[in-house]
Structure formats: C-alpha cells, structure tokens
N, C-alpha and C positions, 0 to 999 in steps of 0.2 A: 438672657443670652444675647450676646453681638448680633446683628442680625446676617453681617456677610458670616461668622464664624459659623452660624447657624446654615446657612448652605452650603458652607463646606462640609459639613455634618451630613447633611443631606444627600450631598452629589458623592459623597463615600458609600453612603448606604444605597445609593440608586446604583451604582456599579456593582456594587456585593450581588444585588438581588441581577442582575441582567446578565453576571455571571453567571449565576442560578439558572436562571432561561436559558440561556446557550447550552446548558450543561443539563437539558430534558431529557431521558429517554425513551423508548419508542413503548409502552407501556400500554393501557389499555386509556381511553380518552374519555372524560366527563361523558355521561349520557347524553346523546344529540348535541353535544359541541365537541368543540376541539379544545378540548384543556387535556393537556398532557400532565403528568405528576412529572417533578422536582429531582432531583437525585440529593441526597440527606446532605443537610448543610455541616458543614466541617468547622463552623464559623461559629462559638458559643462565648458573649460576653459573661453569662452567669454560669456558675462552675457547677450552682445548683443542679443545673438542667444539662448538665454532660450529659453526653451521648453513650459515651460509653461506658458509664455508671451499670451496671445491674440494680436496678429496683421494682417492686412492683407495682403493681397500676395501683391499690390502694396507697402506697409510699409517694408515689407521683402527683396524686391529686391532695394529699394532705401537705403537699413541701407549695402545692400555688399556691393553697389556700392562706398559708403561711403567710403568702406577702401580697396577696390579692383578694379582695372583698368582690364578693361576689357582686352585687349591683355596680360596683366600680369599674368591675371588667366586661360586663356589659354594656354600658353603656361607653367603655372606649372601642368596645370591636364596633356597635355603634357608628359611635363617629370614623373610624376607619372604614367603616363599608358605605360611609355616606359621601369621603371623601374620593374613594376610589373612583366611581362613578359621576364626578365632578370634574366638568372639562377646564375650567379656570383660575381651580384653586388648587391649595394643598391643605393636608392638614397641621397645625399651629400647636404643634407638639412636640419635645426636643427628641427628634431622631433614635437618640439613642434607648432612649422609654421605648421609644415604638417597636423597637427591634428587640430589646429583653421581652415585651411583651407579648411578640409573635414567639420566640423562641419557648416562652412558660405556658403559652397556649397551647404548643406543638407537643409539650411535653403532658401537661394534660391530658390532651385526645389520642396519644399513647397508654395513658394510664387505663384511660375508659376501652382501648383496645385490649389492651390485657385485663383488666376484670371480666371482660366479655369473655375471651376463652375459659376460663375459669367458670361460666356458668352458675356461682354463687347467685344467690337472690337477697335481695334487700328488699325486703317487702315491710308494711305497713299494717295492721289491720284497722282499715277507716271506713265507716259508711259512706256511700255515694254524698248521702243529702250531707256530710258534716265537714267538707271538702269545697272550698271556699275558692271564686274561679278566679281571687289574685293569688291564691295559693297556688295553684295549678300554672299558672302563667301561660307558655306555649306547651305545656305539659297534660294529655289525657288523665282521665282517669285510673288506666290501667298503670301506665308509665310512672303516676307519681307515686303508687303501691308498690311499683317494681320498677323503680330507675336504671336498672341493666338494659330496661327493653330499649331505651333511648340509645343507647350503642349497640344493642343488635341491628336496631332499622338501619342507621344510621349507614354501619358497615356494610351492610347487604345492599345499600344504594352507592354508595362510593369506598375506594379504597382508602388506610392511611397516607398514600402517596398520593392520591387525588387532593386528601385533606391538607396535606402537608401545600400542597399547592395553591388550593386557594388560599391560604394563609399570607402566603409569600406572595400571589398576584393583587391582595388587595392593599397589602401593607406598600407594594411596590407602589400602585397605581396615586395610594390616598397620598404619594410624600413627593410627587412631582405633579406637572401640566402635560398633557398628552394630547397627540390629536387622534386618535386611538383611545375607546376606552375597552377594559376589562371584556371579555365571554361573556356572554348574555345570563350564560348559567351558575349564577352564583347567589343566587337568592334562596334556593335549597341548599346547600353549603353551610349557608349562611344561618339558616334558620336550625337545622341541625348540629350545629357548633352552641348557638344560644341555648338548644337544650340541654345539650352536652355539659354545660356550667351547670344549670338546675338540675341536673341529673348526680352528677357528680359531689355539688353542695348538697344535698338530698345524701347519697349515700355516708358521708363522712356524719350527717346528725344523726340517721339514727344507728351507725358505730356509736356515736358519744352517748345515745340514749342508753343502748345496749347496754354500753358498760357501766352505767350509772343505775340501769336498774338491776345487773349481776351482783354491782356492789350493792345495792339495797338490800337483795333478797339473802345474803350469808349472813 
C-alpha cells in the first residue's frame, strides 16, 4: 500500500476513534484511573459483527473464530498493546485490518458476556498432573476446566463498556505518535482479553468434542 494513502487511512481512523473519546459518558472509571467506557460505536465495516444482529455469545465466538486463529489474534492484540504504549512509532498494519479487528474482538467479549449470564459450564474432566503449563497458557487450573470462570473474573473487575474502551484506546493510541500515552491501567485489561481468546477457543472444542463423542455414542 502507498505509503501517503496509507496515512490517509490512518488519519480517517484516528478521527473515527477521537470521535469516540469526545463522545465518553460519565459512567463508572477503570479502577484507580481514569478510563471512562466509550458509548457503542455506530461505525461497523463487517456486517458480521452488526450490532444490531441478535445473536448469542456462543454464535459470536464461533462467527471470530471463523476468520481468526487463535495464536494469530493474539499475537496482533500483541503488537497493538506494544504499539500503543510507544512514543515514536506506530503500528505497520493496514488501518483498516486493525479496525475490523477491534470491532470482531468487541464482539467476542460480548459473546463471553453473554455465556456468562447464562451460567452454563464447560467443564473438563482432567487430572492436575495431566495438564500441561503450555496448555494452560495465562489460564489456571480451575479456568481451563471451566473457561466461564475467565468471564466471570474478568466481568466483576471491569465492565463491557470499560472493555469496549480499552479496545478503542489501544487500537487509537498503537496507529498514531502521541505525546501522551495510554492510562497506566491497561495491563489487566489486557491480560484478561488474552484469556478471554483461550477461554473462549476452549469452550467452542470441547462443543466440537461433545458432539463428536454424541455422535460416537448412538
């Protein structure tokens, strides 16, 4: 891509999101900062992840997985939270990736919000010692038996609209230069979005185990 076309790409999506900012409401704040949550963006390139679709949390996490690998999306929120926090750079990504990508993330951690009220369990039954601590990842033991609990904590520490925000403040921060950077608090966010994907990957295999071993057993 051009490289000036590539910052008009840019300087569109840096406006999108400072709309977003402007347009905060007075809500409750990150714990011990000042992050305020987003008010819901009205702005969706993928029609996947409309807004105003009705679907459920398990429908929502199977439609990312759809077009997102798990290790892949990882490693771009990754570099998006590596870039945010970088006073002199940006991140070397075409814009417009980056924003379907916060948009399918957003929609994700919807999904895990509604499985959570739903109180379903996905459970496991695995010995301690047979649980293998790259299998585990940022993932307890209890969590990777029951990957609901990863959206229980998660919620009871911050809201969707806190989530929705860090999303939108890192994705803003990683695709410009700032002399400002980001709220200090975005490292728990952050770290709870990364489970949030192993949580979520986790519950869609063993749906597919389930019904692979339904089908075995008739």
């Amino acid at each position: 891509m051009d490289k000036a076309f590539r910052l008009k790409i840019a300087s569109a999506m840096l406006l999108m999101f400072l709309n977003h900012l402007k347009n905060l409401n007075g809500s409750e704040n990150f714990k011990n900062k000042k992050y305020k949550p987003m008010k819901k963006s009205k702005t969706n390139f993928d029609p996947r992840f409309r807004a105003g679709k009705k679907r459920s949390g398990l429908q929502l996490m199977e439609t990312f997985f759809q077009f997102n690998e798990l290790d892949v999306s990882k490693e771009r929120l990754s570099n998006i939270m590596n870039y945010a926090v970088k006073r002199n750079s940006w991140i070397n990504e075409d814009p417009a990736e980056i924003f379907q990508f916060h948009q399918s993330m957003r929609s994700l951690i919807r999904g895990g919000y509604l499985m959570m009220l739903k109180e379903r369990k996905w459970t496991v039954e695995t010995q301690p010692e047979k649980i293998s601590p790259w299998v585990l990842g940022l993932l307890s033991e209890k969590e990777y038996r029951n990957p609901l609990l990863v959206f229980k904590k998660a919620f009871r520490e911050y809201t969707l609209k806190e989530f929705d925000y860090f999303m939108s403040g890192i994705v803003y921060f990683s695709m410009g230069v700032y002399e400002n950077l980001p709220e200090r608090n975005i490292v728990m966010p952050y770290i709870h979005t990364v489970k949030m994907l192993d949580a979520a990957h986790l519950i869609l295999q063993r749906k597919r185990e389930k019904k692979m071993a339904d089908t075995h057993s008739r």
